[in-house]
C-alpha positions in Angstrom: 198.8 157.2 95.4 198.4 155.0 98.8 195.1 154.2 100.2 191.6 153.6 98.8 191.0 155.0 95.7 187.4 156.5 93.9 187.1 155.7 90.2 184.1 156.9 88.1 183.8 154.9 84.9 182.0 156.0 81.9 181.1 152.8 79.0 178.3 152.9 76.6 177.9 148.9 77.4 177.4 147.6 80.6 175.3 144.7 82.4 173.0 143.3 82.0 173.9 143.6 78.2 177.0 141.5 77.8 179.9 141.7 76.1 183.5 141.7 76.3 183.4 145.6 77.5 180.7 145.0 80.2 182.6 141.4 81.0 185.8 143.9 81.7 184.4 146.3 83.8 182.4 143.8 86.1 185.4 141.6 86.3 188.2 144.6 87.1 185.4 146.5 89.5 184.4 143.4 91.5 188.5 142.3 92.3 189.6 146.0 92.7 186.8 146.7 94.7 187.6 143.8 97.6 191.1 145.4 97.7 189.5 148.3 99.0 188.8 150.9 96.4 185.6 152.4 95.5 183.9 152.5 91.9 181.4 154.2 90.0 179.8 152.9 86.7 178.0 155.1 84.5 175.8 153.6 82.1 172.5 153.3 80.4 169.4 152.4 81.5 168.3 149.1 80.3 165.0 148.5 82.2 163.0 148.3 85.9 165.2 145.4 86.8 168.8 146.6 86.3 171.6 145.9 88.9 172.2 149.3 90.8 175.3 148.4 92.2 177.9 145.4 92.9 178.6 145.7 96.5 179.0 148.1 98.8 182.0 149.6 97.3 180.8 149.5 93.3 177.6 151.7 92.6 175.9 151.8 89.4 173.9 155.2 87.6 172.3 154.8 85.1 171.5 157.2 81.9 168.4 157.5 80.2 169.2 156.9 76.5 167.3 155.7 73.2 167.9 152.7 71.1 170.0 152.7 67.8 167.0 151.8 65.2 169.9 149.8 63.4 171.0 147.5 66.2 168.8 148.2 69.5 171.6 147.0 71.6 173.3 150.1 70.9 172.1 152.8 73.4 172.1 156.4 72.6 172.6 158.2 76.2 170.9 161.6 77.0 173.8 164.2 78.3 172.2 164.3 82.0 174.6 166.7 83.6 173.2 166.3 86.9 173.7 162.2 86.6 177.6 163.0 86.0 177.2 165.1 89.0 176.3 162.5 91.2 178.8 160.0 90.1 181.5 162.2 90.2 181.0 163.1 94.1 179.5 160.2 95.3 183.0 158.8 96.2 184.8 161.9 95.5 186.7 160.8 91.6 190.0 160.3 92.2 190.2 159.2 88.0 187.7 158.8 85.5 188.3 155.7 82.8 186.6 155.1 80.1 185.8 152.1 78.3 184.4 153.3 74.9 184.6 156.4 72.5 180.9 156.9 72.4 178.6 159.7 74.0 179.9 157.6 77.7 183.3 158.6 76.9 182.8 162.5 76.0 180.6 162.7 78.8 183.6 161.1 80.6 186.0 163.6 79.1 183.8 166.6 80.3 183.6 165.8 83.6 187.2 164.8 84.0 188.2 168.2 83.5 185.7 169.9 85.1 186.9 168.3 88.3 190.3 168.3 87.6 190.8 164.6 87.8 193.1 162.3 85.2 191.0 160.3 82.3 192.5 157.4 81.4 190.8 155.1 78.3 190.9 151.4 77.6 190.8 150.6 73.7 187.8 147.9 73.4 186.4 148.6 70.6 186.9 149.3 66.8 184.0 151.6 66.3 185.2 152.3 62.4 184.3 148.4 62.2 180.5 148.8 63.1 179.5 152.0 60.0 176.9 149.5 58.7 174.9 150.6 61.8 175.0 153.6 60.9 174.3 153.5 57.0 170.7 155.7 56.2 168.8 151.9 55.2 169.7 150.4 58.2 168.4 153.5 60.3 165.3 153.9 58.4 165.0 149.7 58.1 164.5 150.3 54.5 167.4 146.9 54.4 164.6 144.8 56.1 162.3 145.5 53.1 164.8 144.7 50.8 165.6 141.3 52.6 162.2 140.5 52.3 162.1 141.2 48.7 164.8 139.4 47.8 163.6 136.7 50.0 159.9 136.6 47.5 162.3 136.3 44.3 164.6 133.5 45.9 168.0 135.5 46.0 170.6 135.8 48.9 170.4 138.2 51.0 174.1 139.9 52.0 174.9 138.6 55.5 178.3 140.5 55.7 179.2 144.6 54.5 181.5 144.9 51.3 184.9 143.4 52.4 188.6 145.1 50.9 191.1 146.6 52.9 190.6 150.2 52.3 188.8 152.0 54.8 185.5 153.9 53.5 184.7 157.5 53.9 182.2 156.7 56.9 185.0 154.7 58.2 187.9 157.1 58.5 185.5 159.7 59.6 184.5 157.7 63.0 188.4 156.6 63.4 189.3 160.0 63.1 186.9 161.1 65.7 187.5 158.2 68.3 191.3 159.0 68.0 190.4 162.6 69.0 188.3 161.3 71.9 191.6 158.9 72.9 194.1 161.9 72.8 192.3 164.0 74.9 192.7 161.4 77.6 196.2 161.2 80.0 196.6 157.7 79.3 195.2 154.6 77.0 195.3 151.4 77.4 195.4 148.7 75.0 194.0 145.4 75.5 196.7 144.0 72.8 199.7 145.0 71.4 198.3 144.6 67.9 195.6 147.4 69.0 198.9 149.5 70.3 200.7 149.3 67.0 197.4 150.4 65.4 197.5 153.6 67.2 200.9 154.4 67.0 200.7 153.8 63.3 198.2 156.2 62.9 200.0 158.9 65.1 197.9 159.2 68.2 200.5 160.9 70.7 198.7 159.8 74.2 200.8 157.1 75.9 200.0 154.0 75.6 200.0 150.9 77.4 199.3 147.4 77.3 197.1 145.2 80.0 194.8 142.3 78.8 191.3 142.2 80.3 192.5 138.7 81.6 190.5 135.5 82.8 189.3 133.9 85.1 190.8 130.8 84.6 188.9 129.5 88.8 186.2 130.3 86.2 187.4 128.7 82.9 189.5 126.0 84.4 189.9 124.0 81.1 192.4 120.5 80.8 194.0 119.0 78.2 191.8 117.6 75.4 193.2 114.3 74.1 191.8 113.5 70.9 188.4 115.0 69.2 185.0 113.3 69.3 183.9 111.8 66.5 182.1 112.9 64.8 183.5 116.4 66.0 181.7 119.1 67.5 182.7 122.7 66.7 181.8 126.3 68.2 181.3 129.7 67.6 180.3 132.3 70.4 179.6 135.7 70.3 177.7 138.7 69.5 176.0 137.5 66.3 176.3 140.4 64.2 177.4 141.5 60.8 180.8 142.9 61.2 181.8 139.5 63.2 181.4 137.6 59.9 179.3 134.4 60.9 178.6 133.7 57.7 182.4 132.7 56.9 181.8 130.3 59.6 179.0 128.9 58.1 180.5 128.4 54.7 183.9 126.7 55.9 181.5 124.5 57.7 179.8 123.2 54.4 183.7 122.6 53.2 184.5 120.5 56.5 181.0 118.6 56.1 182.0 117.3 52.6 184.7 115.5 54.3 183.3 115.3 58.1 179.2 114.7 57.0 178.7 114.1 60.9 180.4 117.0 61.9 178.5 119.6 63.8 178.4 123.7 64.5 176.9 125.0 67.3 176.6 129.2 66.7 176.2 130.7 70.5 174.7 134.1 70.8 172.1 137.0 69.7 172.3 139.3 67.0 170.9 141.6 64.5 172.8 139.3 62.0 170.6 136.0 63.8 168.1 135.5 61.0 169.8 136.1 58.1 172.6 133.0 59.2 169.5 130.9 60.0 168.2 131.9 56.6 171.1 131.0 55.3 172.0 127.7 57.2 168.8 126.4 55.2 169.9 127.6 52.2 173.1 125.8 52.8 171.3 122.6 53.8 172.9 122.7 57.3 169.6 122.9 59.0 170.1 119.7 60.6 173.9 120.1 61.3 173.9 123.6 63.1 172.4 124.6 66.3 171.9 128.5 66.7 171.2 128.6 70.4 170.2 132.2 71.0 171.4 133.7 74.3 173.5 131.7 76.8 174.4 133.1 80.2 177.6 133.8 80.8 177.7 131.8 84.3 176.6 128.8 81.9 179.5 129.4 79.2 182.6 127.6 81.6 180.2 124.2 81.5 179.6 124.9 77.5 183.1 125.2 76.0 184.5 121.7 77.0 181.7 120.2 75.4 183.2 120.9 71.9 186.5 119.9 70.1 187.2 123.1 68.0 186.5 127.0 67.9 185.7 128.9 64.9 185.5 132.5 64.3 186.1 135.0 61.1 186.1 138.1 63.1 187.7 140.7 61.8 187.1 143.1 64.7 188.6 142.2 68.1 190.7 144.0 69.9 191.8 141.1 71.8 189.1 138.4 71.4 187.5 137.5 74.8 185.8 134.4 73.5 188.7 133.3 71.8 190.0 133.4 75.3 187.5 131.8 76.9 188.0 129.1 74.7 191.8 128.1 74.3 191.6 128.8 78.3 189.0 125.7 77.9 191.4 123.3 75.7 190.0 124.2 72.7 192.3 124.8 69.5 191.4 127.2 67.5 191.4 128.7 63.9 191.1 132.5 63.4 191.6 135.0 60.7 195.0 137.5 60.4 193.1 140.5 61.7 194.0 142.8 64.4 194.6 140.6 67.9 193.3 137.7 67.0 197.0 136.2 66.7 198.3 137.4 70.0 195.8 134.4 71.1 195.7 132.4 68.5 199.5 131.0 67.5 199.8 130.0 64.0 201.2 126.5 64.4 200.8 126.4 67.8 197.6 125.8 69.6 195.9 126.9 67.0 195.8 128.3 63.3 195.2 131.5 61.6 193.4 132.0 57.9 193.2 134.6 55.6 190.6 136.8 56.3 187.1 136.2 54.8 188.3 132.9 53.0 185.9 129.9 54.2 188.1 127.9 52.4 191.0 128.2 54.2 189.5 127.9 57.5 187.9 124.5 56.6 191.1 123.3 55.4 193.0 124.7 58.9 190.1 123.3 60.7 190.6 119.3 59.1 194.3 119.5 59.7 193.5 120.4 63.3 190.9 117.4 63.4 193.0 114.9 61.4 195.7 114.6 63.8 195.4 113.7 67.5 199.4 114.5 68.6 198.6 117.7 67.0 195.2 118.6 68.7 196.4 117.4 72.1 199.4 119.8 71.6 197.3 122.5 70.3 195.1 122.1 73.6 197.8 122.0 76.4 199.7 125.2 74.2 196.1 127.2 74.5 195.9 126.5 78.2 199.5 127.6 78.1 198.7 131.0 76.5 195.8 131.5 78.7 197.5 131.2 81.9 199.4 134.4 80.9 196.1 136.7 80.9 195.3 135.2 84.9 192.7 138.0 85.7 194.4 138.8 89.4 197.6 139.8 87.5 195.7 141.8 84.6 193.7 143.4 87.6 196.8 144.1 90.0 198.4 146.0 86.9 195.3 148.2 86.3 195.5 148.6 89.9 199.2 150.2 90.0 198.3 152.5 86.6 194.8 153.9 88.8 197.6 155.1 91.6 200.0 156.4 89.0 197.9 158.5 87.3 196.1 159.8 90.6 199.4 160.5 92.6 200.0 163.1 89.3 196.7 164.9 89.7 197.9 165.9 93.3 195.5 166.2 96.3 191.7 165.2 95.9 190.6 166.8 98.8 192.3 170.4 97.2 190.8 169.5 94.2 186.8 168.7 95.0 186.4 171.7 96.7 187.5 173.5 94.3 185.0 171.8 92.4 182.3 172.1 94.3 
């Protein structure tokens, strides 16, 4: 399709909540919207003082919705027929995309084929990862009481969910429905080819294709990093929450401590998970050795990174790992865990390392080899800015860009097709 196009997108996330989904859509949005097209970005409501638009060419509605009891960042959105209404002719759709398999993305669906317009879905998130939420004592907070108790008789409280590799009931029951969300949609794309692979192996027959959600590396402009401090300073950032598995973190830091004692962890983010890592940092005796900072703005994160000498994260969950972007596009190497696509950016051997999953142990020990050997970490930086440079967000966009006028030239004429609609 030549000319302008008019993309309505439908995500359960978006600013001024951030996260690598809301992150996506800003960045693609903003840089497709200076080349001349026209978005729309359904969403919910957050409060009085939410952005309504991003320029002339990017408007904004927004859904009235409740909060998830469980994890308040998650919004419930009301099915308000006449909001899809007005997104879907206020630049007359040309595509809908989606950006998540929630309430968004079936309201995203609907309206798709009512007007007789392609959907097309990007893969962000591993909603089977995130059943905790969802489990009858987190709705009812019933798990709050029980950390309380167990706080009065001096036990642990369970940061992280029970962790094996089979998939429970609740599990397979929310993949199964996302993957029929995903194949009623013309095409998906995958932020990874890890995430691809997932989906073919599990026989989802929409075509599939692969475009990172890229970087701005004008934004994340990182150099070389010659040696660490000493003592070193490590980092974790991100959504502190229970499935990203912080506590890991916390416990290969205690390891690196016995044989760094003036190491330091800074933990960067918000999170229903927050308390209970502070609770147990304390318990740990690493009160005076890690900083949880709470909330940093993202415009601030570019200034944060460089500061440190190594990232840290035990996610299980990414789909391609925007911090662990951010990151390696900052110098930092890295150790991650063998889940999902946490190895497309982090290169065993490379410019960083990647540990079993859920083994603290292991990551300390990649972590000290990392900070043990200077020809290493300065090899291990310049290889991450290396990796980084391949995700430059202008390329990512101008791919997304050529998939949008793809999938529109198939629909055939929009004029033909509103006023049909209408």
């Amino acid at each position: 399709m030549e000319g302008p196009m008019n993309i309505v997108i439908f995500t359960d996330t978006f600013l001024p909540k951030i996260d690598g989904v809301a992150v996506s859509v800003e960045n693609f949005s903003r840089i497709l919207s200076a080349r001349g097209h026209n978005f729309v970005i359904c969403c919910p409501r957050y409060g009085d003082d939410d952005p309504m638009e991003l320029g002339e060419r990017v408007k904004i509605v927004r859904f009235s919705n409740f909060a998830l009891p469980s994890y308040p960042d998650i919004k419930v959105v009301f099915p308000l027929f006449r909001k899809i209404r007005e997104a879907m002719t206020m630049f007359p759709a040309d595509l809908v995309h989606i950006q998540s398999p929630g309430l968004m993305g079936i309201y995203g669906i609907i309206a798709a084929r009512y007007y007789g317009v392609p959907a097309i879905g990007t893969y962000h998130t591993l909603v089977s990862e995130q059943t905790t939420y969802l489990s009858p004592a987190r709705l009812l907070k019933i798990d709050r009481l029980i950390a309380f108790y167990r706080s009065l008789r001096g036990t642990t409280d369970r940061v992280s969910p029970a962790r094996n590799n089979k998939k429970t009931l609740a599990q397979r029951a929310v993949q199964r429905s996302c993957n029929w969300l995903y194949e009623r949609e013309d095409l998906i794309i995958s932020p990874s080819h890890r995430i691809k692979n997932m989906l073919l192996e599990q026989h989802v027959a929409t075509p599939i294709e692969v475009i990172s959600n890229g970087m701005d590396l004008g934004v994340f402009r990182g150099s070389v990093k010659e040696r660490p401090s000493t003592p070193p300073r490590l980092l974790h950032v991100g959504r502190i929450s229970f499935e990203k598995n912080c506590d890991v973190v916390l416990n290969a830091f205690t390891r690196i401590r016995r044989e760094l004692p003036g190491a330091t962890l800074s933990i960067v983010g918000d999170g229903p998970a927050l308390e209970s890592l502070k609770a147990m940092s304390t318990r740990l005796g690493l009160a005076d050795s890690v900083e949880f900072t709470g909330f940093i703005a993202r415009a601030d994160l570019p200034a944060l990174y460089p500061r440190y000498d190594l990232f840290l994260t035990a996610s299980t969950m990414e789909t391609q790992g925007l911090v662990v972007l951010e990151a390696i596009a900052s110098g930092l190497p890295c150790v991650g865990v063998d889940a999902y696509a946490l190895p497309e950016l982090i290169h065993h051997g490379e410019n960083g390392f990647i540990a079993r999953p859920f083994d603290p142990e292991e990551m300390a020990h990649r972590a000290l080899d990392i900070l043990a050997d200077a020809s290493r970490y300065r090899a291990f930086s310049a290889e991450g800015l290396r990796i980084a440079s391949e995700h430059e967000i202008n390329r990512c966009a101008t791919r997304l860009e050529g998939v949008y006028a793809r999938e529109s030239a198939r629909a055939g004429s929009r004029i033909v097709r509103m006023a049909e609609a209408v």
